[in-house]
Structures are given as C-alpha cells and as structure tokens.
C-alpha positions as CSV (number, residue, x, y, z in Angstrom):
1,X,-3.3,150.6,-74.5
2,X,-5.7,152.3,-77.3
3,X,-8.9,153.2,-76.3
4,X,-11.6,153.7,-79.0
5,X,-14.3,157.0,-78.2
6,X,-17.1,157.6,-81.0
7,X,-14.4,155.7,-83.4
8,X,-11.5,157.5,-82.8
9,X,-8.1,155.4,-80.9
10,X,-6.5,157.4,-78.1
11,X,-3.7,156.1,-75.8
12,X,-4.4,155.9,-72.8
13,X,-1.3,157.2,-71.7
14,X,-2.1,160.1,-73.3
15,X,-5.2,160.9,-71.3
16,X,-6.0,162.9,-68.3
17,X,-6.3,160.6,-65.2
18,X,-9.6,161.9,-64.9
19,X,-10.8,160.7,-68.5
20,X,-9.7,157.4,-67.7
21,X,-11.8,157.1,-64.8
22,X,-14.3,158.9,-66.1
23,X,-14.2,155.9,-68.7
24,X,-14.0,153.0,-66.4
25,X,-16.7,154.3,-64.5
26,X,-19.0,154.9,-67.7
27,X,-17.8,151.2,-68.0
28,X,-19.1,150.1,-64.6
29,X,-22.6,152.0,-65.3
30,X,-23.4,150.3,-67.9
31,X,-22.5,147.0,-67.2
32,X,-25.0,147.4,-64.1
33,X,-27.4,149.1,-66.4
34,X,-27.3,145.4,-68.2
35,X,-27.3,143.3,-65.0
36,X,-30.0,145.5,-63.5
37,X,-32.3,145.0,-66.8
38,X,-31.5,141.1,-67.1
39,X,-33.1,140.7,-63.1
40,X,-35.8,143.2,-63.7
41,X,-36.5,140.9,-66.6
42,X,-36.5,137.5,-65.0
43,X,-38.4,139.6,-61.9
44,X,-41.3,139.8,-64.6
45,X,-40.8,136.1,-65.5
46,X,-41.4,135.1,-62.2
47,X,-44.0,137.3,-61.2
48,X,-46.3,136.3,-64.4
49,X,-45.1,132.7,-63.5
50,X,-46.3,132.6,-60.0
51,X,-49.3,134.9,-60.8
52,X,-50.7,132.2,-63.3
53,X,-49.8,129.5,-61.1
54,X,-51.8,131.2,-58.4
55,X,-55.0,131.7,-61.0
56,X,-54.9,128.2,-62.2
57,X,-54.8,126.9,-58.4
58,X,-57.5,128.8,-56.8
59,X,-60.6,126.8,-55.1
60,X,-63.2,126.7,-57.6
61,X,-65.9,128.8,-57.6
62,X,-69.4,128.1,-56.2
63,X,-71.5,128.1,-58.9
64,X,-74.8,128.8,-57.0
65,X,-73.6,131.5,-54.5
66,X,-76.5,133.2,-54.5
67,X,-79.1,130.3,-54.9
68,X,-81.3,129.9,-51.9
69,X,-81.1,127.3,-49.2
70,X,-83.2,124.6,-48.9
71,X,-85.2,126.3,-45.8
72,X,-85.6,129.0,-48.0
73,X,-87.0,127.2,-51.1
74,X,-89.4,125.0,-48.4
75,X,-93.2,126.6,-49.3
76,X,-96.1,126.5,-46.9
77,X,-98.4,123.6,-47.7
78,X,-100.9,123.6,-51.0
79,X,-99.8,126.5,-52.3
C-alpha cells in the first residue's frame, strides 16, 4: 500500500514499523483535533443559544426602583 508524505509515495512495506505507527497515530491526532474543534464549536452554539434565551426571558425590570412609596410621598397638611 503507498503512502503519500509531503508528496512523495512510499510503500509501506518499505517502512520502519515505527514510521508506520508514527503515521497512524499522526492519523488519530488529527482526526480528534477535528472532532474536538467541531464540539468546542457547537459548545459555543449552545452557550450563545441559551445565553440569549436567558436575556430575552428574564422578569422585566421595575422601572421605578428607586421612586418613593406612597408613605413617603404623603406631606404634612398645607404645606
């Protein structure tokens, strides 16, 4: 079987067993490297999902927080 390295064909036969697992295992990296960056990606997906569904489900704010109560807005007589 020919295996191609920076565009050259060897034969695998004619490798050292250590190449060739040094080749399947480059192999194997990178294939996780690609799994690993297509859940990191839909990780970030669901993370702004969920964070916007959060924002747009939150109570509404009290406008007049810091208004005062009636008590407070009560005066003393004739003044």
């Amino acid at each position: 079987m020919a295996i191609t390295i920076n565009d050259v064909d060897y034969e695998q036969e004619d490798l050292a067993p250590g190449v060739v697992n040094s080749i399947a295992q480059v192999q194997n990296a990178n294939a996780m490297i690609a799994r690993l960056q297509a859940d990191l990606l839909n990780q970030q997906i669901i993370a702004q999902h969920h964070s916007k569904f959060i924002s747009d489900n939150l109570p509404a704010e009290v406008e007049d927080e810091e208004a005062p109560t009636e008590a407070a807005d009560v005066g003393t007589p004739d003044e």
